[in-house]
C-alpha positions as a printed NumPy array, in Angstrom:
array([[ 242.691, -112.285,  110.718],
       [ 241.689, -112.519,  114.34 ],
       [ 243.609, -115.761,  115.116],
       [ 246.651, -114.476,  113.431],
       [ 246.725, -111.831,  115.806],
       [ 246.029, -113.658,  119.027],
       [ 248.594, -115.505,  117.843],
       [ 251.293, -113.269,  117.765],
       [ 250.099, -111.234,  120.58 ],
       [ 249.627, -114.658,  122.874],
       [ 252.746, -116.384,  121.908],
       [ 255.773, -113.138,  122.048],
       [ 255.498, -109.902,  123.563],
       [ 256.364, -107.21 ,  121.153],
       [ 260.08 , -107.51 ,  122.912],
       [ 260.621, -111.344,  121.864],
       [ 259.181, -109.916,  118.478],
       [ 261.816, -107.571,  117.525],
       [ 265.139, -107.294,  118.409],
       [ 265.748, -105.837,  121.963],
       [ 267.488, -102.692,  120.022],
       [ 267.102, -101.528,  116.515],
       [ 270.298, -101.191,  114.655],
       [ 269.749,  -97.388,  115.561],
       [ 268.57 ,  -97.44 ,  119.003],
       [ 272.1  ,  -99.593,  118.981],
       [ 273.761,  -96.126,  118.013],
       [ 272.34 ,  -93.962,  121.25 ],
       [ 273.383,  -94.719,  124.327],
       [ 270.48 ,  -92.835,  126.07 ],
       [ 267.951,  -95.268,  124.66 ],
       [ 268.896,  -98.106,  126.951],
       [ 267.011,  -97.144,  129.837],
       [ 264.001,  -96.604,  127.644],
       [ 264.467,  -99.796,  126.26 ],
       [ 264.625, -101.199,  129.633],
       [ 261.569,  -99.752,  130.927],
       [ 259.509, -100.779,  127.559],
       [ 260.732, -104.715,  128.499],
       [ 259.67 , -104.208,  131.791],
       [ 256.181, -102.898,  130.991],
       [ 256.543,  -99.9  ,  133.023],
       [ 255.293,  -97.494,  129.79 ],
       [ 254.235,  -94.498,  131.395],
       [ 258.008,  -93.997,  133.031],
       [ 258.894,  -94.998,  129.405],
       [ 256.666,  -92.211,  127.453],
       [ 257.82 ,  -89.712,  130.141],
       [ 261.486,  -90.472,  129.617],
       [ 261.172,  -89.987,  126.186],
       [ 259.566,  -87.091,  126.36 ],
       [ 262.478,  -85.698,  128.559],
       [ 264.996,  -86.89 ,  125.99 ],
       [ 263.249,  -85.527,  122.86 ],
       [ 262.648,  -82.394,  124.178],
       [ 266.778,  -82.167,  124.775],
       [ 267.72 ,  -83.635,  121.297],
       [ 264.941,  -82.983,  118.794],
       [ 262.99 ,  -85.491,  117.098],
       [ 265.495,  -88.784,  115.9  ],
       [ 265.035,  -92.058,  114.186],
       [ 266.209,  -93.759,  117.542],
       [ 263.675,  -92.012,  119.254],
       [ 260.537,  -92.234,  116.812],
       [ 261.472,  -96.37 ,  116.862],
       [ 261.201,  -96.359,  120.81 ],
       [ 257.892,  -94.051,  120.68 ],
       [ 256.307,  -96.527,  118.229],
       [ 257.418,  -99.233,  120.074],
       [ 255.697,  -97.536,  123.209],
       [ 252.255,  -97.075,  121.22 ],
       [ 252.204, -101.102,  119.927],
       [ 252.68 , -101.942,  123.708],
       [ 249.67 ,  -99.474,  124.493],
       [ 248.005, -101.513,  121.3  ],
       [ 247.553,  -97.933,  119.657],
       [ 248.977, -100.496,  116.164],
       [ 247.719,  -97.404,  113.562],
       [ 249.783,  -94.545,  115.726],
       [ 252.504,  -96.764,  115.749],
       [ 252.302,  -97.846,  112.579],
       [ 252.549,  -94.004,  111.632],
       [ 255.214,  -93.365,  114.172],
       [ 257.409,  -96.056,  112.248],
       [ 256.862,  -94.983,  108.674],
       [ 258.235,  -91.349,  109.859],
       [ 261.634,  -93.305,  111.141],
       [ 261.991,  -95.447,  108.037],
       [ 261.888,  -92.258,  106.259],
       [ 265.592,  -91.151,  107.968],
       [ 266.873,  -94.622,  108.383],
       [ 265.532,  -97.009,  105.431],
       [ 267.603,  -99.855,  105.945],
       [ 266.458, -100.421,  109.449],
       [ 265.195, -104.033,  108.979],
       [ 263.478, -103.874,  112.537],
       [ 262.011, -100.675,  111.457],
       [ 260.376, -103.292,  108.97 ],
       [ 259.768, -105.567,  111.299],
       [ 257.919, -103.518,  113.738],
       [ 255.913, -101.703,  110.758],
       [ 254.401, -105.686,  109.567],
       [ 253.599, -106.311,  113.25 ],
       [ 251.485, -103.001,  113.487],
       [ 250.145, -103.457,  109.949],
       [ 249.034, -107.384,  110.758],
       [ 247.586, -106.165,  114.212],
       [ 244.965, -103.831,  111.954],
       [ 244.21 , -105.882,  109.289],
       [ 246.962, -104.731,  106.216],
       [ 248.561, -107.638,  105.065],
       [ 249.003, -105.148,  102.277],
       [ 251.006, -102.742,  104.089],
       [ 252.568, -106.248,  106.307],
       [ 254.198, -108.391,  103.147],
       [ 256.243, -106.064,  101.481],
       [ 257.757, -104.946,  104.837],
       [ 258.17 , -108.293,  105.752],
       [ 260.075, -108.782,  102.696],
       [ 262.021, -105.848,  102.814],
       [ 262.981, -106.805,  106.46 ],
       [ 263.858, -110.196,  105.055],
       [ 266.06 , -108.484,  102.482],
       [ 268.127, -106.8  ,  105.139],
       [ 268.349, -109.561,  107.742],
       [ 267.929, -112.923,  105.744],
       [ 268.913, -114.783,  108.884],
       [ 266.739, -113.125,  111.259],
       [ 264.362, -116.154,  111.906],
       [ 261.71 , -113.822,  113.38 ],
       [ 260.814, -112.39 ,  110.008],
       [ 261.082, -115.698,  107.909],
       [ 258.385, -116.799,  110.559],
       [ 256.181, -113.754,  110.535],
       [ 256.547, -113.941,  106.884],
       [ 255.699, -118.009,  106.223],
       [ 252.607, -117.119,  109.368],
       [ 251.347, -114.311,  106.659],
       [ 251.682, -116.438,  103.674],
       [ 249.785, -119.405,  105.703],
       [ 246.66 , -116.78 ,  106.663],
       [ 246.293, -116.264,  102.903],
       [ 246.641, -119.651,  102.319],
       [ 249.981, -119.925,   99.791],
       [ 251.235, -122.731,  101.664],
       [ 254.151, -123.553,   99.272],
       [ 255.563, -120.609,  100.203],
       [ 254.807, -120.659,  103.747],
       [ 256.148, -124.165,  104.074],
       [ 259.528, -122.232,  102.68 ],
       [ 259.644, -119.377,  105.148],
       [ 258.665, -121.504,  108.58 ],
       [ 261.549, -123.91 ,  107.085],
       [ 263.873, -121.065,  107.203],
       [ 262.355, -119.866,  110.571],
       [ 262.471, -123.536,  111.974],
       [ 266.233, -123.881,  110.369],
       [ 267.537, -120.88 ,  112.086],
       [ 266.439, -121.428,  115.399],
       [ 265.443, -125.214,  115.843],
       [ 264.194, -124.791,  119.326],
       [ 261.679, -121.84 ,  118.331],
       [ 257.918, -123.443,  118.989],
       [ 255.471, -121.114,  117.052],
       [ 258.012, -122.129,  113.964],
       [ 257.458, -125.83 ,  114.341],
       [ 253.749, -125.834,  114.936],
       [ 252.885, -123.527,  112.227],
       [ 255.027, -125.47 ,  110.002],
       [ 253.665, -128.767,  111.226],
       [ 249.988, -126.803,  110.01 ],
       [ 251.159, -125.934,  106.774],
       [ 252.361, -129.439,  106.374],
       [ 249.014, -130.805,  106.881],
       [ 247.481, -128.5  ,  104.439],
       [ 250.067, -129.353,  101.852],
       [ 248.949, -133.098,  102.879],
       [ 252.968, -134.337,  103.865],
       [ 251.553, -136.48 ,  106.755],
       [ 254.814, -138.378,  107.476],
       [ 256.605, -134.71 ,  107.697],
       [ 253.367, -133.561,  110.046],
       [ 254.422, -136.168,  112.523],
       [ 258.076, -135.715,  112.48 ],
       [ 257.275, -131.718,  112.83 ],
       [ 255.006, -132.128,  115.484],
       [ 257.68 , -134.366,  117.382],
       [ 260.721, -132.149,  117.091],
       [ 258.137, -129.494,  118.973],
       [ 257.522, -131.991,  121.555],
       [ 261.313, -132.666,  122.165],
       [ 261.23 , -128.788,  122.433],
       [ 258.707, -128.237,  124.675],
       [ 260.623, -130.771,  126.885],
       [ 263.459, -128.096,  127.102],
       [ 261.055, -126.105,  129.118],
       [ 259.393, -122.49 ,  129.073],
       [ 255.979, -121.262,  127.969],
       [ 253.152, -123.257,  126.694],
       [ 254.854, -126.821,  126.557],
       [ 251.256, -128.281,  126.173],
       [ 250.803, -126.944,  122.287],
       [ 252.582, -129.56 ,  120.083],
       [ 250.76 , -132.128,  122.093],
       [ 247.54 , -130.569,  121.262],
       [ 248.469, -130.474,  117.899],
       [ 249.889, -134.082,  117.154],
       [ 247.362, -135.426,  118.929],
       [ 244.793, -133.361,  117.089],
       [ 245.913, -134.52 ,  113.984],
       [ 245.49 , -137.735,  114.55 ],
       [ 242.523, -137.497,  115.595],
       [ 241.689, -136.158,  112.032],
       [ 243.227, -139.258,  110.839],
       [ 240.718, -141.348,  112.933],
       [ 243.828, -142.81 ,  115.059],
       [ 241.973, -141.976,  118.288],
       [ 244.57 , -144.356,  119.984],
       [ 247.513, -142.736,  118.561],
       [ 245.884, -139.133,  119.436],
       [ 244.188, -139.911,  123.339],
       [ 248.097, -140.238,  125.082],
       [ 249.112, -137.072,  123.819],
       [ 245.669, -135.36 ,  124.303],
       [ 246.288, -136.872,  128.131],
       [ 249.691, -135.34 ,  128.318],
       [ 248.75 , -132.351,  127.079],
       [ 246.058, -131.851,  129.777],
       [ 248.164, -133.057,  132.894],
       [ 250.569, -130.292,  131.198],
       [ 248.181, -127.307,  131.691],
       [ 244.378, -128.514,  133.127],
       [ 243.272, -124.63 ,  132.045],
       [ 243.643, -125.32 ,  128.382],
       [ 240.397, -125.56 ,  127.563],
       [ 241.623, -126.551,  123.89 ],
       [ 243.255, -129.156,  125.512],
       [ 240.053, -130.423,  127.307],
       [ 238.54 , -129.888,  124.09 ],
       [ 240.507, -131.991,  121.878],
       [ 240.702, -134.352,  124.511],
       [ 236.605, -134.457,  124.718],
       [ 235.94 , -135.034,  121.247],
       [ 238.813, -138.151,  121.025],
       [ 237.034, -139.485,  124.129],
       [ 234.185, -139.211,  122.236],
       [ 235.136, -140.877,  119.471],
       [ 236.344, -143.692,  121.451],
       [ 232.928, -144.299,  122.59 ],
       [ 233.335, -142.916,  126.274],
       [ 231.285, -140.231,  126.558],
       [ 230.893, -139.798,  130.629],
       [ 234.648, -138.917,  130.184],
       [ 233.785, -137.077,  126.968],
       [ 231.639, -135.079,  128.795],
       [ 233.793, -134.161,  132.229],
       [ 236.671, -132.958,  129.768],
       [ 234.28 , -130.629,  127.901],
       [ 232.542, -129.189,  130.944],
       [ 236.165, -128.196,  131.523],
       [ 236.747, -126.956,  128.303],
       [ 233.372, -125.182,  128.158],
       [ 234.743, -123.619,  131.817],
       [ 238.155, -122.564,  130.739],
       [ 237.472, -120.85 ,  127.552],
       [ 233.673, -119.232,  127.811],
       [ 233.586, -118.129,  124.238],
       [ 233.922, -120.804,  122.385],
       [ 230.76 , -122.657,  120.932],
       [ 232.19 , -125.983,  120.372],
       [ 232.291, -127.599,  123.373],
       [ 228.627, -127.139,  123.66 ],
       [ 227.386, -128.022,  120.711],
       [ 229.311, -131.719,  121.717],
       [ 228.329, -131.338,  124.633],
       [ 224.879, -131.129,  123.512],
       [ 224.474, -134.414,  121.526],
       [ 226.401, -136.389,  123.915],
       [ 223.6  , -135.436,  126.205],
       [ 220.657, -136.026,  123.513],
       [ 222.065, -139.515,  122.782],
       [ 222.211, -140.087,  126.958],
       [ 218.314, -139.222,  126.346],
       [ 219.494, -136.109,  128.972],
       [ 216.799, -133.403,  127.39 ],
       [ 216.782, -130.653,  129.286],
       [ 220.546, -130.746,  129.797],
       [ 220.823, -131.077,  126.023],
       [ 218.682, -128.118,  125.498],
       [ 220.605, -125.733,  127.605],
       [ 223.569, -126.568,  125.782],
       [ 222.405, -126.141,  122.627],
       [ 221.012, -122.766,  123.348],
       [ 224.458, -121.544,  125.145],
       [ 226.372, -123.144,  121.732],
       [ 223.7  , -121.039,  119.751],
       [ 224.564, -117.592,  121.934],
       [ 228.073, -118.209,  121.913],
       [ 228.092, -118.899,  117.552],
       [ 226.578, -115.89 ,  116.838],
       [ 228.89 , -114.131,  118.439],
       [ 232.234, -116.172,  117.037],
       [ 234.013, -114.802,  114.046],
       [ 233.341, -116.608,  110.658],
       [ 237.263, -116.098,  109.604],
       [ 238.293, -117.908,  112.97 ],
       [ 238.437, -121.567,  112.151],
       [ 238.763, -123.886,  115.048],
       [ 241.895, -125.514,  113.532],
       [ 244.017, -122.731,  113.245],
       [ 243.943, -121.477,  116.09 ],
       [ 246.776, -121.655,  118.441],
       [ 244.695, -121.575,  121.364],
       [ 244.906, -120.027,  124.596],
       [ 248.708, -119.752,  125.487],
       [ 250.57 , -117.513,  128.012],
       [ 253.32 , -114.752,  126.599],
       [ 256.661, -116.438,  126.279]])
């Protein structure tokens, strides 16, 4: 569950997540200065506001939404989590209400608690494309990619230009094993990305990652290229583009892009371990050694449900 959650929390703050207003935030005119501050980060001024406003009008279902909203920011997800359940129970057709409950639920590990709101919220907005892709994202972590593949469709066919749909569609299309539909996936992210905003690199990553699973290490190095002289600090960038350098048989530039990798992101094992029998083949021994020990340190430490491709990598907040 870890790299669901990175995902969601690296990719949309909790205000791309949910709608700025709640269908009964919409209803209270006092709430949009709360609102405002939440957006804005500033969640102490928030908390205090609300404070001031509860203590004038009593506990209300437009107020419980904007103190749980408060507590996710704080990453208090089981508070809010609570918070929200007391709202739904005054205004049950809330679909952000929903919304807002699966986010908390994912963020602690209930899918249990996270599907059927999910589906509830998709009940009561069926062309909010947030939820479809929440929902086809939670379907894809338990691996029911049919009906993932349905939901990020939705997602993708509501709001075309939304990234996180297309590239966890494109990954639920190469589970499902539709590689011409991969490619065509991955390409409409790329056109996209070239619209501008946050994290433009990603869909090069990923196309050119999946090539490289296809052995078409000329196909994949372009992108891998592009994706690096898009953001240098991805070190899954660097990564990706290590191991197709590798492949290709040039491993002094195999090595310079992991270094970087290994730099940028100082967690993750894999670059080492390459790392380390690029250097063993160079006949490089001590060199070799260290970085097997460092992969060693660092795979201890690394989660066993975090697998390497399905993670969306290090990407700033849109």
């Amino acid at each position: 569950m870890q790299w669901v959650c990175s995902i969601l929390s690296l990719w949309l703050p909790l205000a791309a997540q949910v709608a700025q207003e709640s269908a009964q935030v919409k209803q209270e005119f006092w709430t949009r200065p709360i609102e405002a501050l939440i957006t804005s980060g500033d969640l102490t001024q928030a908390h205090h506001r609300l404070e001031q406003e509860t203590a004038q009008r009593g506990e209300t279902a437009a107020g419980l939404y904007l103190e749980a909203r408060i507590l996710f920011e704080q990453r208090r997800y089981a508070e809010a989590l609570k918070v929200v359940e007391r709202s739904l129970a005054t205004a049950p057709t809330d679909p952000e209400l929903y919304k807002l409950a699966a986010l908390s639920a994912i963020r602690i590990d209930r899918l249990d608690i996270a599907e059927p709101a999910l589906k509830t919220a998709a009940q009561l907005a069926p062309r909010d494309f947030l939820v479809h892709f929440h929902l086809g994202a939670l379907y894809y972590t338990k691996s029911l990619f049919l009906p993932a593949k349905s939901e990020l469709q939705k997602a993708a066919e509501l709001n075309p230009h939304y990234m996180p749909a297309l590239l966890f569609l494109g990954l639920t299309l190469e589970e499902v094993g539709d590689e011409s539909a991969v490619v065509e996936t991955y390409r409409r992210a790329i056109d996209v990305a070239a619209g501008g905003g946050a994290a433009k690199e990603m869909p090069f990553i990923y196309l050119g990652r999946f090539y490289y699973r296809l052995n078409r290490f000329e196909d994949s190095l372009p992108l891998l290229e592009k994706a690096v002289e898009i953001n240098p600090r991805s070190g899954e960038a660097q990564l990706q583009l290590g191991k197709t350098l590798h492949a290709l048989k040039r491993d002094s530039d195999a090595a310079a892009a992991l270094e970087r990798s290994a730099a940028a992101d100082v967690q993750d094992p894999e670059p080492h371990y390459l790392l380390f029998r690029i250097f063993e083949s160079q006949g490089r021994g001590e060199a070799a050694r260290e970085q097997l020990k460092r992969f060693q340190e660092l795979n201890k430490k690394k989660p066993a449900n975090d697998p390497a491709r399905r993670r969306l990598g290090s990407t700033p907040s849109q």
